[in-house]
mmCIF file of the C-alpha atoms, coordinates in Angstrom:
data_MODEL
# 
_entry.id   MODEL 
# 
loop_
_atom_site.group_PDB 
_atom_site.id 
_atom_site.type_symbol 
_atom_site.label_atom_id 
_atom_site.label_alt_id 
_atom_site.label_comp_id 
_atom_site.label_asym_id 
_atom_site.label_entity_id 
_atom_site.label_seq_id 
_atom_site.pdbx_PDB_ins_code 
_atom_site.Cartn_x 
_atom_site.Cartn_y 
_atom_site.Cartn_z 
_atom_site.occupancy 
_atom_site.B_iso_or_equiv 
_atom_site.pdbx_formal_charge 
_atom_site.auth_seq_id 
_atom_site.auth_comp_id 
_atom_site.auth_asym_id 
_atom_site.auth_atom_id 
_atom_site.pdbx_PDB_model_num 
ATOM 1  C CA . UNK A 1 1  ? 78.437 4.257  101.272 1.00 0.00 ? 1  UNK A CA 1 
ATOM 2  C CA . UNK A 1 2  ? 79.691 1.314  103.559 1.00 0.00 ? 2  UNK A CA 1 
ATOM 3  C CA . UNK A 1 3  ? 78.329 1.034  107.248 1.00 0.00 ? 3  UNK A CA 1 
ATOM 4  C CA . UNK A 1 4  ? 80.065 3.740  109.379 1.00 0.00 ? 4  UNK A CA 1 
ATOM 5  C CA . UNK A 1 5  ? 80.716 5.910  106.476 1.00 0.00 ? 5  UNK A CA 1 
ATOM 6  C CA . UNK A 1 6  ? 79.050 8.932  105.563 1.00 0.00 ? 6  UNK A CA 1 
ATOM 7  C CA . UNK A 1 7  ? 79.460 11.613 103.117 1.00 0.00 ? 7  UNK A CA 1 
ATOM 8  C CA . UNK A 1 8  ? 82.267 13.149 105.041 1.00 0.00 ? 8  UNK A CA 1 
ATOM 9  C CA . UNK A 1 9  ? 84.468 9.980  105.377 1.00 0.00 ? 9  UNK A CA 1 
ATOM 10 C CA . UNK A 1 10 ? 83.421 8.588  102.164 1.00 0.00 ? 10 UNK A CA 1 
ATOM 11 C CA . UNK A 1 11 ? 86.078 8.575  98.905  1.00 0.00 ? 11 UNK A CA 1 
ATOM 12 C CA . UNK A 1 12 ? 85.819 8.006  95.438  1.00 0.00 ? 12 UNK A CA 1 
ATOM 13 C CA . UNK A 1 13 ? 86.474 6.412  93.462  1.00 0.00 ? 13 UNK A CA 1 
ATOM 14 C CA . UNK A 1 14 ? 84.623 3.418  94.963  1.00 0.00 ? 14 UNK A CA 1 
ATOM 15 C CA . UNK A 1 15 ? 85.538 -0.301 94.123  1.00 0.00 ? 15 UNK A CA 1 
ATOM 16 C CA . UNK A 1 16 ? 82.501 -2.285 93.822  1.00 0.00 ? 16 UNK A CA 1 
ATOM 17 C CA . UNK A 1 17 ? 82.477 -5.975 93.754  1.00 0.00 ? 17 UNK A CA 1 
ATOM 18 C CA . UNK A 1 18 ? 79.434 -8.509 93.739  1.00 0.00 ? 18 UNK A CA 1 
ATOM 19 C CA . UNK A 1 19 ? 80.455 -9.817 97.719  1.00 0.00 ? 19 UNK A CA 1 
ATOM 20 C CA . UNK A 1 20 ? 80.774 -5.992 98.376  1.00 0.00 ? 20 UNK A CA 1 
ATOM 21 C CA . UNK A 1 21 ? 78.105 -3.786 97.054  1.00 0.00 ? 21 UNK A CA 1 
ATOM 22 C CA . UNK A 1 22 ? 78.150 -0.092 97.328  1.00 0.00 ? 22 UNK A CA 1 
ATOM 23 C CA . UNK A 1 23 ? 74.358 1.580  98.182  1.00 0.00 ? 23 UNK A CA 1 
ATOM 24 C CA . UNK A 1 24 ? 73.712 4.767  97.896  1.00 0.00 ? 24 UNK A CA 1 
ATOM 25 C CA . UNK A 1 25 ? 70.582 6.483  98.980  1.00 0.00 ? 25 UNK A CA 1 
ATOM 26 C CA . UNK A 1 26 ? 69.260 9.453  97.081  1.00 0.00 ? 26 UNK A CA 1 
ATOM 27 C CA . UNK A 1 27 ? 66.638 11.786 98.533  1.00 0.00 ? 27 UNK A CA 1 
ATOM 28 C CA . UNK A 1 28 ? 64.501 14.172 96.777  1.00 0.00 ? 28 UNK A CA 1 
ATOM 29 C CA . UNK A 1 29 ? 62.570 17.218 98.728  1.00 0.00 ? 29 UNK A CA 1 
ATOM 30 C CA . UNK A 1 30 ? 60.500 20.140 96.585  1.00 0.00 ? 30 UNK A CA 1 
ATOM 31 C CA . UNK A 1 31 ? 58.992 23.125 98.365  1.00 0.00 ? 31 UNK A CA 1 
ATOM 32 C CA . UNK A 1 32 ? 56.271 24.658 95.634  1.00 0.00 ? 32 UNK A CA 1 
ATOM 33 C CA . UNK A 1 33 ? 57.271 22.760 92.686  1.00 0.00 ? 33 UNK A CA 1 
ATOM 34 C CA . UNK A 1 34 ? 56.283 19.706 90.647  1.00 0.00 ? 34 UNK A CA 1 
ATOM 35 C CA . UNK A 1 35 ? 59.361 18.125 89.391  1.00 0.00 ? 35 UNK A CA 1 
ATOM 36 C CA . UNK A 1 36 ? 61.156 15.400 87.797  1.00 0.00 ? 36 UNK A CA 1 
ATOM 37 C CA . UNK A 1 37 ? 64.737 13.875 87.605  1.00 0.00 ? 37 UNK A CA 1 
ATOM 38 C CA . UNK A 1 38 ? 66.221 10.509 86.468  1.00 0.00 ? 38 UNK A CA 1 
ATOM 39 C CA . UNK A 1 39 ? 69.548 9.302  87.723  1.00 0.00 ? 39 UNK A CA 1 
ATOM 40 C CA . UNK A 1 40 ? 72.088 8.550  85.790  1.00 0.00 ? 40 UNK A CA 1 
ATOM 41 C CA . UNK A 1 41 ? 75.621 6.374  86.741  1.00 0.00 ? 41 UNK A CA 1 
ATOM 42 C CA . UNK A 1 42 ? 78.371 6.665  85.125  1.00 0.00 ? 42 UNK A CA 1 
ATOM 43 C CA . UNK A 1 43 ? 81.113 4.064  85.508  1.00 0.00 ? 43 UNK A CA 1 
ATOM 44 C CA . UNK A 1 44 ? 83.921 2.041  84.340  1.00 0.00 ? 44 UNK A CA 1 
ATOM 45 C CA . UNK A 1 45 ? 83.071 -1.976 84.659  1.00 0.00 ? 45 UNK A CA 1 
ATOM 46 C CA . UNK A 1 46 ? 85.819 -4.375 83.267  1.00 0.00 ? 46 UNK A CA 1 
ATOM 47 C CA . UNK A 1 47 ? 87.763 -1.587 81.536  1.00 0.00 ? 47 UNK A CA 1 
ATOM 48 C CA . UNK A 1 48 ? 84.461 -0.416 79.845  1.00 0.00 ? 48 UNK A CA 1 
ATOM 49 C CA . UNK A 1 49 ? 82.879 2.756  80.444  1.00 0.00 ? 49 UNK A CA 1 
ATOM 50 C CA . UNK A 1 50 ? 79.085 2.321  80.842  1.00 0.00 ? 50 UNK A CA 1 
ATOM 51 C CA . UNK A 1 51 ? 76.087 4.559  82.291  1.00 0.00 ? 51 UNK A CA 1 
ATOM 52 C CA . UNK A 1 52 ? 72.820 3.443  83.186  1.00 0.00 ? 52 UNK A CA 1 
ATOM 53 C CA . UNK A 1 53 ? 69.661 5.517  84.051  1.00 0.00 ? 53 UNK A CA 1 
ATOM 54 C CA . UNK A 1 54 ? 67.408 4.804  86.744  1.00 0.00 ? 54 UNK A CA 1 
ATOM 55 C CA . UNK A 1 55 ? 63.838 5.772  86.558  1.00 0.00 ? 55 UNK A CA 1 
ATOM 56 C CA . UNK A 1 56 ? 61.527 9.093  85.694  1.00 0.00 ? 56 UNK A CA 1 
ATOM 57 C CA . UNK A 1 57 ? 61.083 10.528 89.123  1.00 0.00 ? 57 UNK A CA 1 
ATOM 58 C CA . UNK A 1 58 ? 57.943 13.119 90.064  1.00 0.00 ? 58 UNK A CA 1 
ATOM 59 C CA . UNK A 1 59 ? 57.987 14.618 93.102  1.00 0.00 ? 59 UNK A CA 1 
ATOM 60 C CA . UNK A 1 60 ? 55.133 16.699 94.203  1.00 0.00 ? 60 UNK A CA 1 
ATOM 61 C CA . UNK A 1 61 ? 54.699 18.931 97.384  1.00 0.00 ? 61 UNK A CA 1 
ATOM 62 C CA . UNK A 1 62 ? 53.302 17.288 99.739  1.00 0.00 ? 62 UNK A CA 1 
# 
């Protein structure tokens, strides 16, 4: 999201450029479970459809 946005304000889709970044921040909470995710983008980059997957993520109570 852009500064001063959040999820309420926010719209998609987004237009990303290299001298205007989107970030997104992605929490993970468990209660009683070990678990993992990965997440995966999907998006359209020069006319191209593309997805990428980020990382095997464990999360453990704590």
């Amino acid at each position: 999201m852009r500064p001063g946005e959040d999820a309420a304000t926010s719209t998609f889709p987004h237009r990303v450029s290299r001298g205007d970044p989107e970030v997104f921040e992605i929490g993970l909470v468990t209660e009683g479970c070990d678990c993992r995710s990965a997440l995966v983008v999907d998006r359209v980059a020069n006319g191209e459809e593309k997805s990428t997957t980020a990382g095997d993520f464990r999360v453990v109570p704590g």
